[in-house]
C-alpha positions in Angstrom: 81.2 122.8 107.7 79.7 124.7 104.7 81.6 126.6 101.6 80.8 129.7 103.1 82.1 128.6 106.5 85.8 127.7 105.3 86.3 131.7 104.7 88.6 131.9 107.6 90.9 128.7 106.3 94.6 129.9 105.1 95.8 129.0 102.0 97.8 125.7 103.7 94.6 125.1 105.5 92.5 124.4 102.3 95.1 122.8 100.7 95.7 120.7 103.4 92.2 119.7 103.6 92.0 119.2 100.1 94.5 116.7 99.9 92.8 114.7 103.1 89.8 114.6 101.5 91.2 112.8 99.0 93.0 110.2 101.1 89.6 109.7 102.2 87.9 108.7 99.3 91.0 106.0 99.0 91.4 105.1 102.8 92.4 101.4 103.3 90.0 101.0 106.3 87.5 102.9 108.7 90.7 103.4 110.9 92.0 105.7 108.1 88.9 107.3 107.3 88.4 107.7 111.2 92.1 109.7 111.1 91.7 111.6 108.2 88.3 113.1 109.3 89.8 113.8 112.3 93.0 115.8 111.2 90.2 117.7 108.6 87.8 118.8 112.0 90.8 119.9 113.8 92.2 122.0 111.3 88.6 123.6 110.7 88.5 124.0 114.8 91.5 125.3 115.4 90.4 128.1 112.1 87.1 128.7 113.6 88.6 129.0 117.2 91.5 132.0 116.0 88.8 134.0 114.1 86.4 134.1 117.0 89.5 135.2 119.0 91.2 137.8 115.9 87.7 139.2 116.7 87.8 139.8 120.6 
């Protein structure tokens, strides 16, 4: 996901991802990393999926 893609995140949503991104860099093991990558690619999913519906 590119800068330009994250238009459609909320406020939460970027903080939120923000603060993952950081308990990345500090993850214990992969298992965390592997967790925290997932919460961040849902929460850009679930942006991406209620623009493209906010626009049918």
């Amino acid at each position: 996901m590119t800068i330009s893609d994250s238009h459609y995140l909320s406020e939460e949503e970027r903080n939120r991802i923000d603060e993952l991104k950081e308990k990345v860099k500090y993850a214990k093991d992969d298992d965390d990393v592997k967790r925290y990558t997932t919460q961040i690619t849902l929460i850009y999913e679930k942006a991406r999926v209620r623009e493209e519906t906010s626009r049918a």
